[in-house]
Structure formats: structure tokens, C-alpha cells
N, C-alpha and C positions, 0 to 999 in steps of 0.2 A: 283121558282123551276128551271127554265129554266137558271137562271143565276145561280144556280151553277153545274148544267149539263157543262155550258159552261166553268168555271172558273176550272174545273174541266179537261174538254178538252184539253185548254190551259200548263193545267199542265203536262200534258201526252205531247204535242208536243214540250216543252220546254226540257222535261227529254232526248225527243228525239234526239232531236237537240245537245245536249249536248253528248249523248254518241258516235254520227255521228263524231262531231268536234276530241272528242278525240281516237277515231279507225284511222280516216285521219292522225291525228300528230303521231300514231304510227308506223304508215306502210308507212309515207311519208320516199323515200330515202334518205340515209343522203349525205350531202352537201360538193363537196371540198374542203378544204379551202386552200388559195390562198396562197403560202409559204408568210412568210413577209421577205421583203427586210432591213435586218438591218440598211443598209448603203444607201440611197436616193441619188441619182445622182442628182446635179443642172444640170437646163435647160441649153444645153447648151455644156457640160462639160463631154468628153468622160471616163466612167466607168472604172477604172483601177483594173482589183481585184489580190494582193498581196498575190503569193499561200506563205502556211505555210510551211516552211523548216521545217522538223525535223533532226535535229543534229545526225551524225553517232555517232555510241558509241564508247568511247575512246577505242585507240589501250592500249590491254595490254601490262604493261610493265614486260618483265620478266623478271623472278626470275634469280636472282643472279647465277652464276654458281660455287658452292666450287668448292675451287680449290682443287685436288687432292693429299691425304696426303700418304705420305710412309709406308708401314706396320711395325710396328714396329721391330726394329731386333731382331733375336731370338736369347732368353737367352739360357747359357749353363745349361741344367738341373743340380742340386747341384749332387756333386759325392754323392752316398749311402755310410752311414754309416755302417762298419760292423757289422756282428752283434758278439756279445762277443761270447771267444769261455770259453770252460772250462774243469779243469779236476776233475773226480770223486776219493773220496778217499777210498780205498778200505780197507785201516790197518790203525790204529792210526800211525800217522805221523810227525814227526819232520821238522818244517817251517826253513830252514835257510838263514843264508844273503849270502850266497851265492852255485854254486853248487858243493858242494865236503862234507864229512864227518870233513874237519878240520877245514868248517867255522862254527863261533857261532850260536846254535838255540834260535831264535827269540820267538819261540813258538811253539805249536802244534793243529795240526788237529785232526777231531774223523774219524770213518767210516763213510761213507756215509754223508761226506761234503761236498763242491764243491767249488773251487775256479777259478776267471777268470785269463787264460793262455794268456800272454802276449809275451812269445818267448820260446827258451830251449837254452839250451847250445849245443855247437860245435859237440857232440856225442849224441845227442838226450834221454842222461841217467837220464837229471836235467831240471824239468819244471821251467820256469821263472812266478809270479802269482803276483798277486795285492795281497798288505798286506799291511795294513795298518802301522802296527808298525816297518816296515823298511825303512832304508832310501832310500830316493825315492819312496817309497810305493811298492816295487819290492824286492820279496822271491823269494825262492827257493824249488822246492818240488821234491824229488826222483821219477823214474818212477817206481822204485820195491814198492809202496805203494799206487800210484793213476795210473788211464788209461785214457786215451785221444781218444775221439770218432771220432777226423779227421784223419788228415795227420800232422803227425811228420814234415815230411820234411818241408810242407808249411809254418811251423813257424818262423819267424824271429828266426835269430842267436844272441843272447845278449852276449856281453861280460862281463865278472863280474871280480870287482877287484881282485888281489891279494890274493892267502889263506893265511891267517895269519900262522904261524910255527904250526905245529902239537904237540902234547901236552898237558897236564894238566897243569893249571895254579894254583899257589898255594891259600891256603886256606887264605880267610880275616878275617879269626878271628881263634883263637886256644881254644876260654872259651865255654864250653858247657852249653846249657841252661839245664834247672830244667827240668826232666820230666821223662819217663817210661827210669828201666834201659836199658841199650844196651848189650846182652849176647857177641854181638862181640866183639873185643880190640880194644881201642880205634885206631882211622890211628893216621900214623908216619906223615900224609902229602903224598900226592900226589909226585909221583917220579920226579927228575929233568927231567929226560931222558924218549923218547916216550917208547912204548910199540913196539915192533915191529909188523909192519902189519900180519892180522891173516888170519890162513893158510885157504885153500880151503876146504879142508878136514881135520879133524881128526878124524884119527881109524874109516874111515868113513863115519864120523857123517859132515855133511850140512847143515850150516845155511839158511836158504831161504829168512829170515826176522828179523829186529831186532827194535820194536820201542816204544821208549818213551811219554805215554801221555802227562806226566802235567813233566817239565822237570827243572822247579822251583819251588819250596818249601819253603815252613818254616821248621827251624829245626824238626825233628824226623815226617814232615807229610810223610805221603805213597808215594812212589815215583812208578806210575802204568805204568806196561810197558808188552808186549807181543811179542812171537817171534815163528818161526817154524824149527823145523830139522828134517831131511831124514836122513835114515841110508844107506847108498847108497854101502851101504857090502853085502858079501853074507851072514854074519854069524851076531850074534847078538853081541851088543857093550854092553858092561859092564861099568858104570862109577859110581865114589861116588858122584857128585855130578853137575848139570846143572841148572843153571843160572842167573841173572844178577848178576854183579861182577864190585869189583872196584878191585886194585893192594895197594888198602891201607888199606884191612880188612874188608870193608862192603861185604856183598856177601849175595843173597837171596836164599833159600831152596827152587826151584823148582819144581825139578826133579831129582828121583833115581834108577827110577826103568830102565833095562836094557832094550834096542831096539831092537827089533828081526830085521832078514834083511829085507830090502825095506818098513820098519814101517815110517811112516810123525805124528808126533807129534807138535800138534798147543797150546798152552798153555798164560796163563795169569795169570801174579802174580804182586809183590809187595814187594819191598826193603825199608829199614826205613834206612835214617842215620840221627844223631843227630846232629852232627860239622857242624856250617855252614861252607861254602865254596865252591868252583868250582872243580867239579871231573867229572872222565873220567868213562865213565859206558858200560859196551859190554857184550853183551854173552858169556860167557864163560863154559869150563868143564873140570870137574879136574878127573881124572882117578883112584884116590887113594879113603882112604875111607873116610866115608858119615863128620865124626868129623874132623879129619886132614884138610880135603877140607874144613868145613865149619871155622876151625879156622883159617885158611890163612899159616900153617903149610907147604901145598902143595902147588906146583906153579898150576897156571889153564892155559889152553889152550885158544885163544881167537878164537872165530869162527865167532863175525862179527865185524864192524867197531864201533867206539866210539860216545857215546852220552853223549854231557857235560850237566851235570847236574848241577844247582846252588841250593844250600841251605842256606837261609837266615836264 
């Protein structure tokens, strides 16, 4: 019993012992440790210690300097194109090649067409215009049929060839085609000799306008044309018979009835001829009566300028 009282004892001072040792190792200070000397000096042999350079940093190399370039020279801005001018056409219009009534028409305009106006002539009375079917591509258009919304003056001055001779040129065939009869007699042909130019007035009467739509034809098609007269009297004009008219028998039934004064009469009709050929066609009005005037019996008065008409 007593020995293991004692073995027992032993147990306990040993437990002791141990926990003593290890409270001491934790709370002992800790220790300096002594730098190490990498590099051991022989006995003897004084210590040389080799400080470490570090290398400056490279000098930048700078940047290249462009050389300095010229601004480029300034362009001439392009000159502006104009812009197109044009004129309106106010009456059915006769295109000619050139401006006066005795050069050939090329063709015709309606109302309310428009063509580009490329100069006028010397008197500001003939627009110069882009047409395709003339030579050069350059007509002629009256200013009593179309109006021009700039300045006249500003438009270049064109010169146009030569008028050919004033005149009807004779007929290129004398055989009549097949078709509805013709109440008028047949023409003799177109006269050799002009018409004389037609007066201002007659007993009056004022032409304002004279013009031919469609101004070639096939034989006996409607040749459409319109025109206007003032009666610029005090009293009223009497006549047998107004409007379009050749001097070789064709003549169409317009207009008969009498003009009181200061009366403006606008009208739109339509002539047939059958013969082909090239004829002179004008307003005309013949003062006798309505039958005599319409068979060529009577001479007619001419009241505006000529429009050659071809009938094929």
C-alpha cells in the first residue's frame, strides 16, 4: 500500500516537473542571432567589402523631331455653275432656226412648256433655247409667245446666220392623196413673189398673236393653230371672213361675225390642206362676203407675219 501511495507521488512530481520546464522554455526571451558573415576574412588579410554600384538609368534618347511641312496651297475653289435659266411659253409657239419670221420652223411648243434660254438676239424680241432638233441644238423662240422671269439684258447676244429670202417655196409634189373631198379649189402653187409685209392695222382690226401648233403634217391632217385681234376703232368692223389663210386657196372659216369697238377676240381653229407641199400660212381678213372670201374670189388682208407649213 504504501508503495503505491509513493509510486503515485512520484507521478504527480514528475507531471510537475514537466509542466515547470515547459512554462520556462516559453517565457524564456528570445535570443539574438548573430548576423552571419557571408564572406570569412583569412587571419591575417584585411576585409575589403566591394559596395554594389547600381547602374544609372539610360539617358533617354529623344524622339526624333519632324521636320516641319508646308501647308498645303490653297486651291481655287471651282467657279459655280449657273444655274439654267428658262422661258415660259404662254401660246402655242413656232420653234425657229432662227430669229425672224422668214427662217424655217423647226417645230413647236404647247402653252405652259418651258425651254432652257441660252441668249436672245440684238433687240431682245428672239429668245435663243436648247432644241434639240437644230443645228447646234440652238432655236429660236419669239418673245410675243413666251416670258422670261430675269433680265433680258443679262443674256448673252447670239448671232444667228443669215435669213434665208422671204417666201414660199414651191410645192414637192402636185398628185393629191386619196381622201375626204376638199370644198376649196385646188392651189395653183404657192406664188413666186413674197406677199407683201402685213399692215398694222386693218379697218382697225390688230393682230396680237399668230401661231401654229403642229406646223407639219400629212396630207389633209388638221393643221391647229390660234391667234388674237383687237378692234382698236371706235366703231364696229364688219368683215366676210377671219382666219388662217394661204394666197393659194386654202383658207379656214373662223370667224364672221362683226367686232364692236375695243372688242379682243382670242380664238382657236383649224385648216386642212390636202397637196403636199411647203406653204406660207398668216392671218388674214378679207372684208367682202362670207362665200367670195372663203373661195379665194376676194383678195384677204394679211394681219400677221407667216408661218411655213409642210405637208407631207
Amino acid at each position: 500500500m504504501l508503495a503505491i501511495v509513493g509510486m503515485f507521488a512520484l507521478a504527480l512530481a514528475g507531471v510537475g516537473l514537466l509542466a515547470l520546464a515547459v512554462f520556462s522554455l516559453l517565457n524564456e526571451p528570445p535570443q539574438t542571432v548573430a548576423p552571419t558573415v557571408t564572406a570569412a576574412a583569412t587571419a591575417g588579410e584585411q576585409v575589403v567589402f566591394v559596395p554594389t554600384t547600381t547602374p544609372a538609368p539610360p539617358t533617354a534618347t529623344p524622339e526624333p523631331t519632324a521636320e516641319p511641312t508646308e501647308p498645303p496651297a490653297a486651291t481655287e475653289p471651282p467657279s459655280a455653275t449657273p444655274e439654267p435659266q428658262f422661258v415660259s411659253v404662254i401660246l402655242p409657239a413656232n420653234v425657229r432656226s432662227g430669229p425672224g419670221t422668214t427662217y424655217p420652223t423647226l417645230g413647236g411648243l404647247n402653252t405652259g412648256d418651258t425651254a432652257a434660254v441660252v441668249g436672245r438676239d440684238s433687240s431682245g424680241a428672239w429668245y435663243a433655247i436648247e432644241y434639240e432638233a437644230a443645228v447646234g441644238g440652238v432655236a429660236w423662240l419669239s418673245n410675243l409667245v413666251s416670258t422670261f422671269d430675269g433680265d433680258v439684258n443679262s443674256l448673252p447676244v447670239i448671232e444667228a446666220s443669215a435669213a434665208p429670202p422671204a417666201g414660199p417655196a414651191g410645192p414637192t409634189s402636185t398628185t393629191a392623196p386619196a381622201g375626204p373631198a376638199n370644198t376649196s379649189p385646188p392651189p395653183a402653187g404657192p406664188s413666186a413673189t413674197p406677199p407683201p409685209a402685213p399692215p398694222v392695222v386693218a379697218r382697225g382690226l390688230e393682230a396680237k398673236f399668230f401661231t401654229v401648233k403642229n406646223p407639219t403634217v400629212a396630207a389633209g391632217e388638221l393643221i391647229w393653230f390660234q391667234f388674237q385681234v383687237v378692234n382698236n376703232s371706235a366703231d364696229t368692223v364688219s368683215f366676210g371672213m377671219l382666219g388662217a389663210h394661204t394666197d393659194v386657196g386654202f383658207t379656214s372659216k373662223s370667224w364672221n361675225e362683226a367686232l364692236t369697238a375695243g372688242r379682243s377676240l382670242t380664238h382657236e381653229d383649224h385648216i386642212k390642206i390636202t397637196t403636199p407641199g411647203t406653204y406660207q400660212l398668216y392671218l388674214g381678213v378679207c372684208f367682202n362676203d362670207s362665200n367670195s372670201c372663203v373661195t379665194g374670189a376676194q383678195a384677204w388682208e394679211r394681219l400677221s407675219h407667216y408661218v411655213t407649213v409642210t405637208v407631207q
